[in-house]
DOMARKE-11210 format. One line per 3 residues: their letters; for each residue x, y, z of N, C-alpha, C, O. Coordinates in nm, 4 decimals, decimal comma, padded with zeros to 6 digits. Atoms other than C-alpha are relative to their C-alpha. Last residue first. Layout:
<sites>
a = X/Y/Z/X/Y/Z/X/Y/Z/X/Y/Z; ... $
</sites>
This chain:
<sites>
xxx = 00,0863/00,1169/-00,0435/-00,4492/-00,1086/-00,4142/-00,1423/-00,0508/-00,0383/-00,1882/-00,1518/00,0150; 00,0241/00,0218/-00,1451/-00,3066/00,1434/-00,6306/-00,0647/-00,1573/00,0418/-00,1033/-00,2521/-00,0265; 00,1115/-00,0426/-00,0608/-00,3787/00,1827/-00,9881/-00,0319/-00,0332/00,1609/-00,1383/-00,0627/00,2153 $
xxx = 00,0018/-00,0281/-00,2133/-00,0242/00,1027/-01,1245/-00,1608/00,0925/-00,0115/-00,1838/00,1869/-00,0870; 00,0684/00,0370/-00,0466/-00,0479/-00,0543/-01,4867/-00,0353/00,0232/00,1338/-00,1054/-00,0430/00,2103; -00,0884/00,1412/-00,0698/00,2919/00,0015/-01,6146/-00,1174/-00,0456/00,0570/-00,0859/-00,1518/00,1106 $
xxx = -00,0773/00,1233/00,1158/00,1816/00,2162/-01,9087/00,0451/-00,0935/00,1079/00,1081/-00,1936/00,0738; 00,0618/00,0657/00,0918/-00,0714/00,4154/-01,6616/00,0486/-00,1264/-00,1327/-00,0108/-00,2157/-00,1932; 00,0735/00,0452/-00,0113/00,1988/00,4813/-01,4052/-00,1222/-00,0736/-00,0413/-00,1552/-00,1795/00,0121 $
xxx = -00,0653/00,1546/-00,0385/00,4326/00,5877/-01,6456/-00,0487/-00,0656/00,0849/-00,0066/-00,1799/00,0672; -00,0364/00,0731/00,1242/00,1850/00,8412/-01,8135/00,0634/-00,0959/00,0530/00,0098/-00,2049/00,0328; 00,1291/00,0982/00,0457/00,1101/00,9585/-01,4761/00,0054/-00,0967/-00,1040/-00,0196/-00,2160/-00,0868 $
xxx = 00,0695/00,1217/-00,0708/00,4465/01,0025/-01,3927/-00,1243/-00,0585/-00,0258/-00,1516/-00,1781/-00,0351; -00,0350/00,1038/00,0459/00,5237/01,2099/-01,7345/-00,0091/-00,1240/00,1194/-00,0166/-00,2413/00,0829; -00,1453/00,0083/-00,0454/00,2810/01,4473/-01,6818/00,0681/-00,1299/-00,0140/00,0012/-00,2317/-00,0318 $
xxx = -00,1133/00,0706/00,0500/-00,0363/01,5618/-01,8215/00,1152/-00,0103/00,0837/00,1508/00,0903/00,1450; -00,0036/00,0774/00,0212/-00,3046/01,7122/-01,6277/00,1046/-00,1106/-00,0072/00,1358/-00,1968/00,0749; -00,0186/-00,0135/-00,1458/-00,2549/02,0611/-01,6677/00,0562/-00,0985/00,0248/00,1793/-00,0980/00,0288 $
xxx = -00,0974/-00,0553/00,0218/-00,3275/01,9974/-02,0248/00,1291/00,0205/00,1175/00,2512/00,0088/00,1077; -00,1097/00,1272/00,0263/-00,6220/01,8109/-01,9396/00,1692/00,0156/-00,0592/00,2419/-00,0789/-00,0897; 00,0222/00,1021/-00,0813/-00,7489/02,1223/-01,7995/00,0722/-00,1117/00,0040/00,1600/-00,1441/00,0840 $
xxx = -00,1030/-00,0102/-00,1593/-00,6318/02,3274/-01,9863/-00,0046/-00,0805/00,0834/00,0956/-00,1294/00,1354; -00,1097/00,0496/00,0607/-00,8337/02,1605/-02,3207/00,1107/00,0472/00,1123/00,2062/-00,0274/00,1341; 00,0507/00,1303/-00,0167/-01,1680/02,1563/-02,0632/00,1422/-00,0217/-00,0626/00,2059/-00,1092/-00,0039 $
xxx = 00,0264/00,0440/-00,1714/-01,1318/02,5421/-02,0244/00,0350/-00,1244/00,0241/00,0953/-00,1359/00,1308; -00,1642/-00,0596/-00,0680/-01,0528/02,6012/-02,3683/00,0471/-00,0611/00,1137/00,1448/-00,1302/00,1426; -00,0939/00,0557/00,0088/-01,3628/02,4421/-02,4462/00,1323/00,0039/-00,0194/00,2102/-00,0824/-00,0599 $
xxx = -00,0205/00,1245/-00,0929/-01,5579/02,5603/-02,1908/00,1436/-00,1044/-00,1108/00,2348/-00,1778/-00,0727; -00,0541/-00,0289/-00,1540/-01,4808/02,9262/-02,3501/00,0210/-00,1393/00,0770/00,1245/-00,1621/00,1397; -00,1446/-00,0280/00,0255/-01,5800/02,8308/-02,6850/00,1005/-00,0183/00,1370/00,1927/-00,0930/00,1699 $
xxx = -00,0457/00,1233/00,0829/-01,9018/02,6997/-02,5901/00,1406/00,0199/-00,0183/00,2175/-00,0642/00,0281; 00,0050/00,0965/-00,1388/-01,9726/02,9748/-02,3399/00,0558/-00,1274/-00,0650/00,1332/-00,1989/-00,0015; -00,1053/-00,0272/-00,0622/-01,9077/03,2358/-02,6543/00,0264/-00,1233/00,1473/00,1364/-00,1462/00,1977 $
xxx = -00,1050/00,0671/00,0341/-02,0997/03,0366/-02,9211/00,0902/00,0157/00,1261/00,1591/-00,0781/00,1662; -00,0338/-00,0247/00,1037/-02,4489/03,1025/-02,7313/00,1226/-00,0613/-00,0416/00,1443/-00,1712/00,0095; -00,1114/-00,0413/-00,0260/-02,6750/02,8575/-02,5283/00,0647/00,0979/-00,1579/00,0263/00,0799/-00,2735 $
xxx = -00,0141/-00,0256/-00,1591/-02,9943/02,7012/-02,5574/00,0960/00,1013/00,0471/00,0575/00,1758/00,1372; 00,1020/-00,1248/-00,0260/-03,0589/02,7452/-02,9479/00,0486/00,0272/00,1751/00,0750/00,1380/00,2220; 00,1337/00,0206/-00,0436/-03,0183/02,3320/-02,9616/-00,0615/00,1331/00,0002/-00,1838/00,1453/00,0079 $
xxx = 00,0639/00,0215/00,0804/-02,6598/02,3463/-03,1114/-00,1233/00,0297/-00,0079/-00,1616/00,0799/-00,1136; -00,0374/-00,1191/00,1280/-02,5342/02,5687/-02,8225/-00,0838/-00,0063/-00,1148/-00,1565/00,0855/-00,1531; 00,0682/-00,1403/-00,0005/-02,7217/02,3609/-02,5818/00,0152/00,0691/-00,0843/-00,0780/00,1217/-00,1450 $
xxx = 00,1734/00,0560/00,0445/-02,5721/02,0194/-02,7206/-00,0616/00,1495/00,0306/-00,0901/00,2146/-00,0699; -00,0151/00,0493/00,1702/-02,2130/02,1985/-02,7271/-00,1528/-00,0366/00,0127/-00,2337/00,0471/-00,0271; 00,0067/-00,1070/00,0433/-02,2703/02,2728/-02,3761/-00,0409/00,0179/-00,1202/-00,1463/00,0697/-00,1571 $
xxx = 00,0770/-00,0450/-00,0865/-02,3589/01,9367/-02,2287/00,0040/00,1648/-00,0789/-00,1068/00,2101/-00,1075; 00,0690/00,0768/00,0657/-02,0744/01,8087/-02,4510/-00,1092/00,0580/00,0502/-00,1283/00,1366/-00,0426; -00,0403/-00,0764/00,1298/-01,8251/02,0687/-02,2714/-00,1419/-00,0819/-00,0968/-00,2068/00,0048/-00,1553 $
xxx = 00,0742/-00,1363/00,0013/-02,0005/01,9178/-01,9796/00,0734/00,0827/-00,1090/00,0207/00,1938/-00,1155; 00,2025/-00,0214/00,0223/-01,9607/01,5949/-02,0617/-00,0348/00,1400/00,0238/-00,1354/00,1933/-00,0232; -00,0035/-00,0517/00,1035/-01,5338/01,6703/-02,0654/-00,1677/-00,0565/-00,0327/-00,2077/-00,0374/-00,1475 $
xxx = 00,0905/00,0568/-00,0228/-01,4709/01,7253/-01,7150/-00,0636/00,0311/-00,1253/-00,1117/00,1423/-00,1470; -00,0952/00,1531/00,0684/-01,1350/01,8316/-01,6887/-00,1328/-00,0962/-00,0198/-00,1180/-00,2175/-00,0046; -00,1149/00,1181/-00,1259/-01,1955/02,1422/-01,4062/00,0116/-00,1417/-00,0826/00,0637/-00,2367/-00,0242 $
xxx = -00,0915/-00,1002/-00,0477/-01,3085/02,4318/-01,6684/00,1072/-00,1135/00,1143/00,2253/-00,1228/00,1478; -00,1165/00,0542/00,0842/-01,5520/02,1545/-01,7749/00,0901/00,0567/-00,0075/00,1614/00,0081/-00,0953; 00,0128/00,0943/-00,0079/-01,7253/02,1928/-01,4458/00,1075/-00,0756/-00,1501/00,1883/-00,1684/-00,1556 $
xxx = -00,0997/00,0053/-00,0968/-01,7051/02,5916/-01,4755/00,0637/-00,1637/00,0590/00,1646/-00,1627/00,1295; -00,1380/-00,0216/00,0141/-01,8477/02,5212/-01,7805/00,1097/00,0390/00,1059/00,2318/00,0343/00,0911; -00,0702/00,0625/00,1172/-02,1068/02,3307/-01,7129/00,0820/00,0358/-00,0075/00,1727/-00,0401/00,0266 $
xxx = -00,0055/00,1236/-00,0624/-02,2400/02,5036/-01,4243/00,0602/-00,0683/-00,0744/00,1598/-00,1035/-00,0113; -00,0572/-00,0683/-00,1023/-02,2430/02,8555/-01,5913/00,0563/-00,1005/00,0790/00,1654/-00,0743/00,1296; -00,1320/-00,0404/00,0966/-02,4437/02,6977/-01,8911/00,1291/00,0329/00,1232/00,2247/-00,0416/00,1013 $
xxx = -00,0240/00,1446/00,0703/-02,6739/02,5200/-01,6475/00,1275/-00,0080/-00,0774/00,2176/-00,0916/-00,0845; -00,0047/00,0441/-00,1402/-02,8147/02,8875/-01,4500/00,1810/-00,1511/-00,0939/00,3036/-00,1396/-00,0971; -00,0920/-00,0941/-00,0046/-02,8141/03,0167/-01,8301/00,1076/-00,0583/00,1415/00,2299/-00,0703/00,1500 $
xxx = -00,0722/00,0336/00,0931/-03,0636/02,7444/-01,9357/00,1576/00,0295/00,0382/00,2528/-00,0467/00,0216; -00,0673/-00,1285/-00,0148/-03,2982/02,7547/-01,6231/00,1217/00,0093/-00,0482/00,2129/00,0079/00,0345; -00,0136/-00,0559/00,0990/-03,5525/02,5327/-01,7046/00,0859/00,1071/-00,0373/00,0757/00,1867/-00,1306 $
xxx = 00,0206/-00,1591/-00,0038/-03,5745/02,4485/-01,3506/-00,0494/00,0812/-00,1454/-00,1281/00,1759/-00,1457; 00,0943/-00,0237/-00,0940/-03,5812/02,0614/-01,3449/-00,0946/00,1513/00,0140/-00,2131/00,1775/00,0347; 00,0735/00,1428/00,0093/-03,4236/01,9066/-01,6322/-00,1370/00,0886/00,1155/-00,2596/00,0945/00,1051 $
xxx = 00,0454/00,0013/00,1309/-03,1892/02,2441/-01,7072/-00,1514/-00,0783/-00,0064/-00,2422/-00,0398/-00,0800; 00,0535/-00,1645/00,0433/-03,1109/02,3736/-01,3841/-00,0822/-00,0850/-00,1337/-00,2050/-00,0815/-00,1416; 00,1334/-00,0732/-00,0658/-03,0731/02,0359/-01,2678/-00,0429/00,0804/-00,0408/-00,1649/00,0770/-00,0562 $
xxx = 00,0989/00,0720/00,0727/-02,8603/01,9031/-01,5298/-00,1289/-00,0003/00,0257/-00,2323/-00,0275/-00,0352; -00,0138/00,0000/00,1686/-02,5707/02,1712/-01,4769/-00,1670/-00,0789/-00,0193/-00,2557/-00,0122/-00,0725; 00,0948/-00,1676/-00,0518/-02,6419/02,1063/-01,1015/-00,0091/00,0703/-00,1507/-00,1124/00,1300/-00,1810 $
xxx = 00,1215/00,0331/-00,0362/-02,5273/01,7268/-01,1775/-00,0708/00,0935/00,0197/-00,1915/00,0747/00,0355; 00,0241/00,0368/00,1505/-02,2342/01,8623/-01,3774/-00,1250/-00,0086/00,0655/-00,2043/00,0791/00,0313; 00,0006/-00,1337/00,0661/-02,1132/02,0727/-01,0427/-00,0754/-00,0494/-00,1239/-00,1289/00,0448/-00,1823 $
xxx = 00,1060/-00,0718/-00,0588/-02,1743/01,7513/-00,8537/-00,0426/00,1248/-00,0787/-00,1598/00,1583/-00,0959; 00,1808/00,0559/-00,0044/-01,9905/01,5759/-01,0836/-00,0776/00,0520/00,0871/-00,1925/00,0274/00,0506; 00,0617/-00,0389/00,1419/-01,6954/01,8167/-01,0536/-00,1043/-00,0409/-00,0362/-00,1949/00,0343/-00,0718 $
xxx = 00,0076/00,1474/00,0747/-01,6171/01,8058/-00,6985/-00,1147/00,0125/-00,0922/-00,2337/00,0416/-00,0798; -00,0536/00,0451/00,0733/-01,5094/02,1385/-00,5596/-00,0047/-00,1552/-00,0378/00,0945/-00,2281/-00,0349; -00,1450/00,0263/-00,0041/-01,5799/02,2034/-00,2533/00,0636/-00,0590/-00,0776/00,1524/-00,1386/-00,0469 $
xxx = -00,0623/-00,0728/-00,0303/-01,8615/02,4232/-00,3438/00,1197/-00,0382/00,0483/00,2105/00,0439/00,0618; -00,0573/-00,0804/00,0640/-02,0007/02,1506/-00,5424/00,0892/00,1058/00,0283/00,1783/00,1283/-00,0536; -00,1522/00,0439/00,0406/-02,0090/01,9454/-00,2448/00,0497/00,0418/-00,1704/00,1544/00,0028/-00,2221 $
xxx = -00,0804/00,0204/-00,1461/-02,2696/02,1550/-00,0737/00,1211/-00,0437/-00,0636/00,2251/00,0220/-00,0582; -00,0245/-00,1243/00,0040/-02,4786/02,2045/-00,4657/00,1342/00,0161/00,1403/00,2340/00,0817/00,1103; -00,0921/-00,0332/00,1067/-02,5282/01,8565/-00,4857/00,1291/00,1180/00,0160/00,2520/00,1131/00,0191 $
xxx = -00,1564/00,0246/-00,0464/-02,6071/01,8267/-00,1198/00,0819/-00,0200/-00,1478/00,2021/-00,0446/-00,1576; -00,0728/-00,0518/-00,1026/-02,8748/02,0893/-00,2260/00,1388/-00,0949/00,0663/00,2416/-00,0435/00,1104; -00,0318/-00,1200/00,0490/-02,9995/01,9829/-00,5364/00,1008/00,0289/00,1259/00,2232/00,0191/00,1169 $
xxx = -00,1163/00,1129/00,1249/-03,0452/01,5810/-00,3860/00,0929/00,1150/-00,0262/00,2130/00,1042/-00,0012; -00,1006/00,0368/-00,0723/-03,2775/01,7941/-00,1032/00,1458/-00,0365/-00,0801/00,2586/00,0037/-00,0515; -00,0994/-00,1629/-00,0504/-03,4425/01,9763/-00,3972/00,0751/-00,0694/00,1289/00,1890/-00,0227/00,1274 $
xxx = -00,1228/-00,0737/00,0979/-03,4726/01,6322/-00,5638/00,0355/00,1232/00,0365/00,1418/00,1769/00,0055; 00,0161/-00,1655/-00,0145/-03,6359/01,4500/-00,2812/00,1000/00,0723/-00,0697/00,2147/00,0955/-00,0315; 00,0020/-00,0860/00,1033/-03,7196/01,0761/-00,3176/00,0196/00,1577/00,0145/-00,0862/00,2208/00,0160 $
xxx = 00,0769/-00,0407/00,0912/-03,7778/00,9043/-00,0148/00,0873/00,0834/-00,0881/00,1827/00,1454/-00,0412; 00,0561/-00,1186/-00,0436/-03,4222/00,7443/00,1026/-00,1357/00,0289/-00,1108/-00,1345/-00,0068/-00,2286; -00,0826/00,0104/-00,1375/-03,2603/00,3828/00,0454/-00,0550/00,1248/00,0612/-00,0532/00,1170/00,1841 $
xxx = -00,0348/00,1224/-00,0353/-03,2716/00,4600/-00,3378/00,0584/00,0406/00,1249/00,1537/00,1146/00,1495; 00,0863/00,0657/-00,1080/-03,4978/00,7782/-00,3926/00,0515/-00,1354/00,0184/-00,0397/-00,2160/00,0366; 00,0729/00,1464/00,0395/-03,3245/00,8479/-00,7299/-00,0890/-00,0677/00,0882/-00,1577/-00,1640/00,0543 $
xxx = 00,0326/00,0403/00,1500/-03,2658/01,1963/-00,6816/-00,0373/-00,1055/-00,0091/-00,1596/-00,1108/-00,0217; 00,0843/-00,0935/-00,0199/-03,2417/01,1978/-00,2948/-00,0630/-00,0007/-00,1123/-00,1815/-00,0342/-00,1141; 00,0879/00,1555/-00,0823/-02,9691/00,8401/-00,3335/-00,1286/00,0835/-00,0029/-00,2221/00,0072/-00,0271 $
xxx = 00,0937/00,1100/00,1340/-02,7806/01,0325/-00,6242/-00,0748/-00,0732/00,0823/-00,1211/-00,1783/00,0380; 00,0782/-00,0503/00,0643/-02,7486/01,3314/-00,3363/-00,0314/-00,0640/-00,0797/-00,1457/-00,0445/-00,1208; 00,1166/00,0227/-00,0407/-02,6136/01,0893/-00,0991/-00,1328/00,0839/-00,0781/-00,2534/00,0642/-00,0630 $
xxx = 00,1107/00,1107/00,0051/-02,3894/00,9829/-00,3364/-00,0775/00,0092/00,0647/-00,1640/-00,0768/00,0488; 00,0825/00,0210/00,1159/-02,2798/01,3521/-00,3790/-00,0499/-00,1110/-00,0204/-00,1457/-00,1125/-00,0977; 00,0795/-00,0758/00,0650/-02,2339/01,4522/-00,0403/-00,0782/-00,0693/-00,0957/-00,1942/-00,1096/-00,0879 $
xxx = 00,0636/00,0713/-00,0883/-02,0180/01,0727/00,0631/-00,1498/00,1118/-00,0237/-00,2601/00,0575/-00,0298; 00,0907/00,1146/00,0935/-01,8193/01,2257/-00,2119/-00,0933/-00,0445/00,0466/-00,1786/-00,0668/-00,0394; 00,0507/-00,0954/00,0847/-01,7244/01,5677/-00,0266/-00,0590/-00,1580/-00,1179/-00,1476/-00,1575/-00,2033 $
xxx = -00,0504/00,0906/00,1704/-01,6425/01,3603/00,2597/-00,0952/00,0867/-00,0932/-00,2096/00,1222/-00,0643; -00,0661/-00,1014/00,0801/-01,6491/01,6284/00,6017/00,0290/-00,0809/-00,1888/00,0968/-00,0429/-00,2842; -00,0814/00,0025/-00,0208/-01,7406/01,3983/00,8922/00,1195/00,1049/-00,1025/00,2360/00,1396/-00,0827 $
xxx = -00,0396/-00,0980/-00,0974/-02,0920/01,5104/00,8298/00,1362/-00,0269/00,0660/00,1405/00,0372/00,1710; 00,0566/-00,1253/-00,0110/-02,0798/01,3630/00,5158/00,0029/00,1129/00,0800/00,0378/00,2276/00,0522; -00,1126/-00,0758/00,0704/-01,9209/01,0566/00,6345/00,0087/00,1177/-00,0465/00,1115/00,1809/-00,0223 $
xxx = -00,1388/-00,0032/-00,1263/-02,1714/01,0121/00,9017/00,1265/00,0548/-00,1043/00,1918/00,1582/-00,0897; 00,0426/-00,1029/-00,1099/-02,4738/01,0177/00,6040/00,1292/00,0456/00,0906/00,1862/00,1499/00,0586; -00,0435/-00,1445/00,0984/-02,2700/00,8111/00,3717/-00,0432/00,1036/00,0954/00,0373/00,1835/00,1432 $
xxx = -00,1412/00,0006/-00,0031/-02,2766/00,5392/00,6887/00,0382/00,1570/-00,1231/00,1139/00,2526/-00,1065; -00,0800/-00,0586/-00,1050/-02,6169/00,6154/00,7662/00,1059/-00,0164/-00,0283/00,1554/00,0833/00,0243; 00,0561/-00,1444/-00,0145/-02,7737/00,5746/00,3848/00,1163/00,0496/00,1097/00,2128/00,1204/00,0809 $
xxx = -00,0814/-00,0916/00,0814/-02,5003/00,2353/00,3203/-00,0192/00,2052/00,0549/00,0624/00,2940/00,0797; -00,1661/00,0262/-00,1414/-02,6504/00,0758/00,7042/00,0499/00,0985/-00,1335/00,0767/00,2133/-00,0979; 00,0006/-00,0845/-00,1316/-02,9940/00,1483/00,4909/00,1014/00,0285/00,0700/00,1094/00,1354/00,1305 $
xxx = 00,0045/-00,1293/00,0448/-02,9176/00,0118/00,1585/00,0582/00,1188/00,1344/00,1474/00,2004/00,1574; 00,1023/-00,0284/-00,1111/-02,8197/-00,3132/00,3021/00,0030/00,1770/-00,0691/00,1009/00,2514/-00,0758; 00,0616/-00,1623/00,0288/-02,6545/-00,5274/00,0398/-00,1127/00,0870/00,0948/-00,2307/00,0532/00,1045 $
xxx = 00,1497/00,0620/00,0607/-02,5233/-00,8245/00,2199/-00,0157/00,1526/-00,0350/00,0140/00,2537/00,0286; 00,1156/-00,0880/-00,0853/-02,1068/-00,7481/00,2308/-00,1417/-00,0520/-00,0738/-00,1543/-00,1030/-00,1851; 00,0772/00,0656/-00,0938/-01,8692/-01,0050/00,0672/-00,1216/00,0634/00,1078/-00,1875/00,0039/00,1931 $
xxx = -00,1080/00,0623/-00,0952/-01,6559/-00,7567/-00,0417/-00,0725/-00,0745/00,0646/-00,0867/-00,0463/00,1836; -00,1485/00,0538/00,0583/-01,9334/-00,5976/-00,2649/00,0525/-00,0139/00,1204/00,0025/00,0417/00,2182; -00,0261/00,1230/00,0127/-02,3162/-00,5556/-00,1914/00,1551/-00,0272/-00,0498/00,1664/-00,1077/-00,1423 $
xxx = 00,0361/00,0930/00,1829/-02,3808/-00,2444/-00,4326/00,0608/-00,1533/00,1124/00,1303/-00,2326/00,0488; 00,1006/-00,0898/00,0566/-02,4563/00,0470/-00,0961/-00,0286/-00,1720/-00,1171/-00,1326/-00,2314/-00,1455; 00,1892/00,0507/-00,0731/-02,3068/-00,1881/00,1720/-00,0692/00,0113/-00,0928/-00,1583/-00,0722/-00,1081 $
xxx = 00,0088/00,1902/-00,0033/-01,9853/-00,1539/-00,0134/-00,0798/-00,0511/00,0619/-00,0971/-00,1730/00,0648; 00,0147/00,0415/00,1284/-02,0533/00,2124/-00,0816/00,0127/-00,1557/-00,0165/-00,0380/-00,2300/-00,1005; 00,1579/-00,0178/00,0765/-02,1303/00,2656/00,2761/00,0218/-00,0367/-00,1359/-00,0608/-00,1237/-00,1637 $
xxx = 00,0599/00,1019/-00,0732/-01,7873/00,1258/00,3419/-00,1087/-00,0124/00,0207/-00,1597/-00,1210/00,0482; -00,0176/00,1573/00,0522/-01,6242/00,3506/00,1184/-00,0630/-00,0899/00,0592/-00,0866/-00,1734/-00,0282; 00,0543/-00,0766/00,1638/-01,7757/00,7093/00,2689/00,0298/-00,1569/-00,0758/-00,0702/-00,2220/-00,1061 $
xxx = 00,1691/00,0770/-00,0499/-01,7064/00,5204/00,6638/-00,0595/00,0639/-00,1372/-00,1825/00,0574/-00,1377; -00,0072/00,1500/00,0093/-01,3111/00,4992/00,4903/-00,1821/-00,0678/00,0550/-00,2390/-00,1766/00,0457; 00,0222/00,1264/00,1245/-01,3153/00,8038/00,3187/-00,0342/-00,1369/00,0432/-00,0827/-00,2221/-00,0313 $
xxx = 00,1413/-00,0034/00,1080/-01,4310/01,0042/00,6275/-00,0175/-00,0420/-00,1081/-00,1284/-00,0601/-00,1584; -00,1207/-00,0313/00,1615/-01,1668/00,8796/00,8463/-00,1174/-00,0011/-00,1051/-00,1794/-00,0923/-00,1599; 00,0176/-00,0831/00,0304/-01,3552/00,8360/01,2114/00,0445/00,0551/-00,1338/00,0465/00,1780/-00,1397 $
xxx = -00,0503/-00,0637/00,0148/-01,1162/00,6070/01,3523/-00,0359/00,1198/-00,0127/00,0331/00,2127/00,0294; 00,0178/-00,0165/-00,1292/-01,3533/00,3147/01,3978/00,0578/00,0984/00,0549/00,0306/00,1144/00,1739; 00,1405/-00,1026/-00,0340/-01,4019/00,3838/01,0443/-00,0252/00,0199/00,1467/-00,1023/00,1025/00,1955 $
xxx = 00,0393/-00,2069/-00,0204/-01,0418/00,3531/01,0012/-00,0854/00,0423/00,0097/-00,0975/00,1643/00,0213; -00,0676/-00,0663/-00,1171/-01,0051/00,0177/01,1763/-00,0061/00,1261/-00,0692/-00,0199/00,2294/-00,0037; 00,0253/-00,0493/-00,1500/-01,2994/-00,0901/00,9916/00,0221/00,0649/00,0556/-00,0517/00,1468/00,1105 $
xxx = 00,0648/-00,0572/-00,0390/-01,1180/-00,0571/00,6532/-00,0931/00,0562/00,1396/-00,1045/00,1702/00,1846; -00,0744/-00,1078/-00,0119/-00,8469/-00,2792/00,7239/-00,0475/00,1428/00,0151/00,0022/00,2276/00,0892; -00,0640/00,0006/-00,1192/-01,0683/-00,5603/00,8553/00,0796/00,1487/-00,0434/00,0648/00,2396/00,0383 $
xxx = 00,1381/-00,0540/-00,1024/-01,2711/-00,5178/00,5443/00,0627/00,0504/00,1599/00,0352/00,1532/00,2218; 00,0014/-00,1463/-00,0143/-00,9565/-00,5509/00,3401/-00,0707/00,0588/00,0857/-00,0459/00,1659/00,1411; -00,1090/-00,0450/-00,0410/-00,8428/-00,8741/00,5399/-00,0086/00,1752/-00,0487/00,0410/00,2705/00,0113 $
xxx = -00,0010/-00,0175/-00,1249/-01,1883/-01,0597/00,4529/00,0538/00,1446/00,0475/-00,0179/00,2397/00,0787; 00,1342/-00,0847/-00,0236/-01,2483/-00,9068/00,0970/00,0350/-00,0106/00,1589/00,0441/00,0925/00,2256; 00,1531/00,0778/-00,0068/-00,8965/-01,0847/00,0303/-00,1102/00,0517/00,0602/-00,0829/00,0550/00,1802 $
xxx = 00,0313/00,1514/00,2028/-00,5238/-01,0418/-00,1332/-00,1703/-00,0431/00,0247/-00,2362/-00,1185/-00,0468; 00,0585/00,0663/-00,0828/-00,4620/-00,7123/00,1527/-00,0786/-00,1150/-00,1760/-00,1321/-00,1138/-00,2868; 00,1046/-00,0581/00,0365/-00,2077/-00,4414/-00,0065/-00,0683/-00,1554/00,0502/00,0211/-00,2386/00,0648 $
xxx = 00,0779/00,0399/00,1271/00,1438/-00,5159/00,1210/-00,1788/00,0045/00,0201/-00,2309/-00,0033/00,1314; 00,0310/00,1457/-00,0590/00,2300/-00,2784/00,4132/-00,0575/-00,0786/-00,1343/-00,1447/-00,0249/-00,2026; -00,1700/00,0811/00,0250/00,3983/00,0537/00,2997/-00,0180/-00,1711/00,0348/00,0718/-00,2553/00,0382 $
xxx = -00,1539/00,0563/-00,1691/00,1432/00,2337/00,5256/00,1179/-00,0930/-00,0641/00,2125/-00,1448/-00,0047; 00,0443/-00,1195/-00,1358/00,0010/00,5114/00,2313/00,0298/-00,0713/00,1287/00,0814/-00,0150/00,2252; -00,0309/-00,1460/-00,0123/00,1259/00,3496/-00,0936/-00,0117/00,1047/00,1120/00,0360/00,2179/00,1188 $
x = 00,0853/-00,1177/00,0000/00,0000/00,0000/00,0000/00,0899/00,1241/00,0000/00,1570/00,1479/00,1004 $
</sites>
């Protein structure tokens, strides 16, 4: 493992065990992961929606800016929680402000799906493909075509979206990806 130097764990048992000890810790990725392995049933876990809800829930208020946005796809979709898309909007919108780009896309889709609020959507998009997030350049582009949007936001995201991955680049990543390293 990259982060204790201990080889990486060969079995659902031994990861579970590893995880624990950081939720017993408090470590807001690790009770944010461990709802997600409640959430789809993986590592040998029984799928329990509910134990997933409170565990994203806790991580959330432990500060996980992901643990936000799946609980906002759980408000939207009503899996494990009633249904409530201005709730969904709102922890969208929470971990948009700290910066996590699918949330920012998902408020992009709100304005549009829910609000009608073209401009709201455009603004969301591209600040979203401004961070490497190349559906919302697509998201734009379809507006543009559609009348929704003008050229200049189109242009603009896709500048935005070509810095981005520009940024991006480096030659570790690249040698990480040709050697196959994706962590544990």
């Amino acid at each position: 493992c990259a982060f204790c130097r201990t080889p990486c764990p060969d079995n659902d048992a031994d990861v579970l065990a590893l995880i624990r000890a950081r939720v017993a810790k408090k470590d807001p990725v690790a009770v944010n992961f461990l709802g997600e392995k409640y959430f789809f049933g993986e590592l040998g876990l029984q799928r329990d929606v509910q134990k997933a809800i409170k565990l994203r829930t806790e991580a959330a208020e432990l500060g996980s800016v992901e643990a936000l946005f799946s609980l906002g796809d759980s408000y939207e979709l009503g899996e494990g929680v009633g249904q409530d898309k201005v709730k969904a909007a709102d922890l969208y919108e929470k971990a948009a402000m700290q910066g996590h780009v699918l949330s920012r896309t998902k408020l992009g889709f709100v304005e549009v799906s829910d609000r009608g609020n073209y401009d709201r959507a455009v603004r969301h998009f591209l600040i979203s493909a401004k961070m490497g997030h190349e559906k919302s350049v697509e998201s734009i582009k379809k507006m543009f075509t559609a009348g929704n949007a003008t050229k200049e936001p189109y242009a603009e995201a896709l500048k935005g979206y070509q810095d981005a991955v520009e940024e991006m680049k480096s030659h570790d990543r690249n040698e990480a990806k040709r050697l196959g390293y994706f962590g544990c």
